[in-house]
C-alpha positions as a LaTeX table, in Angstrom:
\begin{tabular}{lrrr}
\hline
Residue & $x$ (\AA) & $y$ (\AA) & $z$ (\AA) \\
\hline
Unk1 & 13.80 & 13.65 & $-0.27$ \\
Unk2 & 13.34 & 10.44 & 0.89 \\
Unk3 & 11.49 & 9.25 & 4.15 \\
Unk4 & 13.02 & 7.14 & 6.30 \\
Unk5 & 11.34 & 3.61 & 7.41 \\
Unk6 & 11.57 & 3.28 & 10.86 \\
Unk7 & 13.33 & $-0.68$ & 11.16 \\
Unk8 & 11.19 & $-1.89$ & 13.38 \\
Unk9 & 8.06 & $-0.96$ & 11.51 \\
Unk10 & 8.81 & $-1.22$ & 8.19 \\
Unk11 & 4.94 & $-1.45$ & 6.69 \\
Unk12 & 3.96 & 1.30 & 9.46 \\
Unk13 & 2.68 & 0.74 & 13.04 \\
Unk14 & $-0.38$ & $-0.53$ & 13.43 \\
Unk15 & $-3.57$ & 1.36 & 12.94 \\
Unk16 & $-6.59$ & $-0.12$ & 15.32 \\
Unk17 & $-10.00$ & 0.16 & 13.31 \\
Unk18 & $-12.35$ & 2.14 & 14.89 \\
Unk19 & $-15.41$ & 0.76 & 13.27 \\
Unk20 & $-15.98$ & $-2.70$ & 11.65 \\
Unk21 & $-14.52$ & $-3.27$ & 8.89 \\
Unk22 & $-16.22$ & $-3.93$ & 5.72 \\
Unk23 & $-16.91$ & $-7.10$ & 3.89 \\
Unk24 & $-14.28$ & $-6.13$ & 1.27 \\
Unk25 & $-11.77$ & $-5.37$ & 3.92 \\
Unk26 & $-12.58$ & $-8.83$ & 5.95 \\
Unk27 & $-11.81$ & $-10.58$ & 2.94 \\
Unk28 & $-8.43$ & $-8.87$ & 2.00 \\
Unk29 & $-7.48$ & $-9.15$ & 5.40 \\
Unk30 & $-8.14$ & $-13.25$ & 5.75 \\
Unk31 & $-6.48$ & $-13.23$ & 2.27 \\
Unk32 & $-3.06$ & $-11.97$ & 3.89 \\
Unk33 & $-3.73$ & $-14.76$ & 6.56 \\
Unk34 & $-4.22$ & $-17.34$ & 3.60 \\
Unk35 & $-1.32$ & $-16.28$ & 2.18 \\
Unk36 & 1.79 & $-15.26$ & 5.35 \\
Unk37 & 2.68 & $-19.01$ & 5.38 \\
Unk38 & 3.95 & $-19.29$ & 1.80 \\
Unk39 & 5.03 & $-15.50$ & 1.65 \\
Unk40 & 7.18 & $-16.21$ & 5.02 \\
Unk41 & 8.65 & $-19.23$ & 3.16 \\
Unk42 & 9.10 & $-17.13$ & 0.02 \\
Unk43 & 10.58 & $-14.59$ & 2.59 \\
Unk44 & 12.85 & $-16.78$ & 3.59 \\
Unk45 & 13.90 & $-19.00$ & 0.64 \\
Unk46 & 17.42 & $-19.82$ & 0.06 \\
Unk47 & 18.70 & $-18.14$ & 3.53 \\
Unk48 & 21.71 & $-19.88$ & 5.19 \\
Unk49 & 22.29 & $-20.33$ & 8.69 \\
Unk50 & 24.12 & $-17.69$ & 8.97 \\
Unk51 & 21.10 & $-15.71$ & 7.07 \\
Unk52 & 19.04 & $-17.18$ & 9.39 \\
Unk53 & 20.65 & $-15.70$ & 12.46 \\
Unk54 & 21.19 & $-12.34$ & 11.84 \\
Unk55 & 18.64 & $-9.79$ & 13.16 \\
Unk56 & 16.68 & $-8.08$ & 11.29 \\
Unk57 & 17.64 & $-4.54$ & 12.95 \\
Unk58 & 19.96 & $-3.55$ & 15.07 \\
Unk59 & 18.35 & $-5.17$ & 18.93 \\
Unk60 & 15.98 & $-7.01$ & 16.77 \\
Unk61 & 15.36 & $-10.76$ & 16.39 \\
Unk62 & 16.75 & $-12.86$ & 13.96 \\
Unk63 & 15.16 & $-13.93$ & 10.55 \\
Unk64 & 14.93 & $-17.18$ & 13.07 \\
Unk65 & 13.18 & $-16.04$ & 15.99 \\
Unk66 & 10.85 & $-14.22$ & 13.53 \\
Unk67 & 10.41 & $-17.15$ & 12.00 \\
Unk68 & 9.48 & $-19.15$ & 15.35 \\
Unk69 & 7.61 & $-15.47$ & 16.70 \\
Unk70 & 4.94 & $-15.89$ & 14.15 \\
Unk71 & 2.98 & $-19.11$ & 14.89 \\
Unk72 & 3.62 & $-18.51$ & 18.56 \\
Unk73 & 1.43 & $-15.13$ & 18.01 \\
Unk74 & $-0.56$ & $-16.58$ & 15.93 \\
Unk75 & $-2.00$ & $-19.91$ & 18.21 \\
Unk76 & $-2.50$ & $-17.22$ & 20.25 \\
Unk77 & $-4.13$ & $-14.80$ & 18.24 \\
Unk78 & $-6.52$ & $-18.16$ & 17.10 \\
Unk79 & $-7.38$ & $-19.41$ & 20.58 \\
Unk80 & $-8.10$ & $-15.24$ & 21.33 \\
Unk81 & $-11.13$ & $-15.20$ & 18.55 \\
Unk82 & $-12.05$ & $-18.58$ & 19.73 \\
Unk83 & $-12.48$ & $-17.90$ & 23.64 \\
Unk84 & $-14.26$ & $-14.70$ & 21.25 \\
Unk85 & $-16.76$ & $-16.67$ & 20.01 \\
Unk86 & $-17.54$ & $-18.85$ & 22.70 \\
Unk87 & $-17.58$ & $-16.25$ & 25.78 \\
Unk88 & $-18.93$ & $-13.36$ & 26.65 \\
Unk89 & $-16.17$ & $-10.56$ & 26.56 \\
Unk90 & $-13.35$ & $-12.67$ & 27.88 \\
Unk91 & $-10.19$ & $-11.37$ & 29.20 \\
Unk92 & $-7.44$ & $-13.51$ & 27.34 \\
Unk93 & $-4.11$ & $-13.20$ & 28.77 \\
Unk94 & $-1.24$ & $-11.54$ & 27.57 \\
Unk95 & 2.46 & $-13.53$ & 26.92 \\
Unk96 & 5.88 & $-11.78$ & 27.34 \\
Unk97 & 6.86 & $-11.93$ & 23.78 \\
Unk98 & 10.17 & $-11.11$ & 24.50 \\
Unk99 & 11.02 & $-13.88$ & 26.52 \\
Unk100 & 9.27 & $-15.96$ & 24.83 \\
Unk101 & 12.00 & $-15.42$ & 21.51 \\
Unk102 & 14.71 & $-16.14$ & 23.92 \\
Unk103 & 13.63 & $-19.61$ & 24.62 \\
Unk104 & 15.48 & $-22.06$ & 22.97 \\
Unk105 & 12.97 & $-23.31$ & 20.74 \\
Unk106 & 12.77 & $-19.56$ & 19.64 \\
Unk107 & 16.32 & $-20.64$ & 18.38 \\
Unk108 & 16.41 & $-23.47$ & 17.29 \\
Unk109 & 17.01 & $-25.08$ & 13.76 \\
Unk110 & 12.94 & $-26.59$ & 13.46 \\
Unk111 & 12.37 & $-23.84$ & 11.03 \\
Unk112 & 10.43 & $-25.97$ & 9.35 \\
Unk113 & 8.63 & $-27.31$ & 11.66 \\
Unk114 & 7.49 & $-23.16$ & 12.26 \\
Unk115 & 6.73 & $-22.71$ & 8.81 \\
Unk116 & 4.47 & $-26.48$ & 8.86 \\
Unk117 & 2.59 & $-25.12$ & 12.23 \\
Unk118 & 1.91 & $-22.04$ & 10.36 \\
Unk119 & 0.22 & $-23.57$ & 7.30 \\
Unk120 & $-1.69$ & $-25.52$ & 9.44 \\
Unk121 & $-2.96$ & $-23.42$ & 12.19 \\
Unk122 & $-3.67$ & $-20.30$ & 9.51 \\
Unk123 & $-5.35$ & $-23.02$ & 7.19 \\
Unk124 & $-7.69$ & $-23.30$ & 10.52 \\
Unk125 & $-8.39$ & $-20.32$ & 11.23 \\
Unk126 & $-8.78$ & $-18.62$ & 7.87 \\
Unk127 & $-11.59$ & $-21.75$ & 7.73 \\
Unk128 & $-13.20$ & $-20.28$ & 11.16 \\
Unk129 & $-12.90$ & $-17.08$ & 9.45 \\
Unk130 & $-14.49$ & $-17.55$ & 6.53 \\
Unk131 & $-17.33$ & $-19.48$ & 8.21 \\
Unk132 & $-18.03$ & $-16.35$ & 10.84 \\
Unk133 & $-20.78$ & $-14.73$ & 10.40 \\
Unk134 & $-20.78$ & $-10.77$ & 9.78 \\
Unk135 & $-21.82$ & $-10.30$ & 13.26 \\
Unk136 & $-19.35$ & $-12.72$ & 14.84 \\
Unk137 & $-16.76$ & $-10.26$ & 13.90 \\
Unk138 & $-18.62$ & $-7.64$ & 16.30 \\
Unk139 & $-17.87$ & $-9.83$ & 19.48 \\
Unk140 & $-15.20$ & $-8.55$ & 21.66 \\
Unk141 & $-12.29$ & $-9.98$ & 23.68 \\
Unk142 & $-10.82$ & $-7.77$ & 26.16 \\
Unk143 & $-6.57$ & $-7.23$ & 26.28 \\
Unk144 & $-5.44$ & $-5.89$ & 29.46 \\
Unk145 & $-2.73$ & $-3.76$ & 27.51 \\
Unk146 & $-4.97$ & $-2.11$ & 25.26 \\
Unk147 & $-7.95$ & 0.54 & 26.14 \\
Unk148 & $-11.30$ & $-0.98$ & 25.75 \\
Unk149 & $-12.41$ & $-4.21$ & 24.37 \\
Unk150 & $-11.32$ & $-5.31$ & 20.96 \\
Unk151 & $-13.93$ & $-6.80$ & 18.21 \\
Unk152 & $-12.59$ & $-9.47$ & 16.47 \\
Unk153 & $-12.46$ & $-7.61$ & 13.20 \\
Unk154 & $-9.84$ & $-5.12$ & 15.40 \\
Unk155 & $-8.19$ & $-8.77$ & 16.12 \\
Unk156 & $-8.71$ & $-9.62$ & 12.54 \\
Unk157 & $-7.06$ & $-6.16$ & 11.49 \\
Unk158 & $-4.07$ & $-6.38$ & 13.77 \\
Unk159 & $-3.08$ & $-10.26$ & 12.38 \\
Unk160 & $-3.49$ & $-9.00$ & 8.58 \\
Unk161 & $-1.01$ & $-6.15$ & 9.31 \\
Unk162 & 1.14 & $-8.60$ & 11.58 \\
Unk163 & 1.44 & $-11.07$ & 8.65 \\
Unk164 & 2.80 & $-8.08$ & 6.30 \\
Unk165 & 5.11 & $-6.67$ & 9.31 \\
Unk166 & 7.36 & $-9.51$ & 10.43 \\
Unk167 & 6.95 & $-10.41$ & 6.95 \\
Unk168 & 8.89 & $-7.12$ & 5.68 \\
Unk169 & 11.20 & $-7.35$ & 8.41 \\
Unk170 & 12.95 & $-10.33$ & 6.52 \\
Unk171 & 12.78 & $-9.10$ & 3.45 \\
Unk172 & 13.67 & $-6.00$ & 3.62 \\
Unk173 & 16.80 & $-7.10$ & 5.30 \\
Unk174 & 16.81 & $-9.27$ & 2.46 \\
Unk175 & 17.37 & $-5.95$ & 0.26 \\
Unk176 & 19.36 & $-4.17$ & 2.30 \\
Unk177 & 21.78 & $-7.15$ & 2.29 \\
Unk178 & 21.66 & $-8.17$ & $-1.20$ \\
Unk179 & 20.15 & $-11.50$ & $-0.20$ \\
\hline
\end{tabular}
């Protein structure tokens, strides 16, 4: 028998790290960061507009607003292990990520111009992360919508398996399609 992937978390949901994380998985997990901006251009290679605009489930964004989703998280996930390192515990604010897809940048043709922010604001921070030291990734931030304070490696955890997430939402609608 086989299981059936729930569509809106095709790679799983995500699993917070209780502890820190180890050296060898800090490394794979900046390694998926090195890598989402070509594998969301690989993800996306070839797609029409048309392609572009279908969702990915059924109430889901579009292979588009996925595309734009991602370096919108992402500056945000960046300047969150920044304010990190430079503050005591901060309490970052949160961002309606729902209406933030419906804006019309969040639709618009500059996929592109998505996919360029991406390499450049991941080439950034995979820098800062490599440069951190092992105790850097013990500092905390504090999200109002989860329980406690995070440590960046939990921050660093939840962007690696964001990467492979919205990642898998294109291309497994890729498969399932025939794309």
């Amino acid at each position: 028998m086989t299981a059936t992937i729930d569509p809106r978390y095709p790679v799983g949901r995500f699993q917070r790290p209780t502890g820190a994380l180890t050296p060898s998985q800090r490394a794979a997990a900046i390694e998926t960061l090195a890598r989402a901006p070509q594998a969301f251009r690989a993800a996306i290679a070839g797609l029409s507009d048309a392609q572009l605009d279908t969702p990915y489930r059924d109430g889901g964004w579009t292979v588009r607003q996925v595309i734009h989703h991602v370096p919108d998280s992402h500056m945000n996930a960046y300047t969150r292990c920044k304010l990190g390192l430079t503050e005591d515990a901060p309490t970052i604010k949160p961002y309606d990520e729902a209406r933030w897809a419906e804006l019309p940048d969040a639709k618009s043709p500059l996929v592109e111009e998505s996919l360029a922010m991406l390499e450049g604001l991941h080439a950034r921070w995979v820098y800062m992360l490599r440069h951190m030291k092992p105790a850097d990734f013990a500092r905390v931030i504090q999200h109002p919508e989860w329980s406690g304070p995070m440590s960046l490696d939990q921050v660093l955890a939840l962007y690696e398996w964001h990467c492979r997430h919205h990642t898998a939402h294109i291309t497994t609608l890729r498969q399932q399609r025939g794309w």
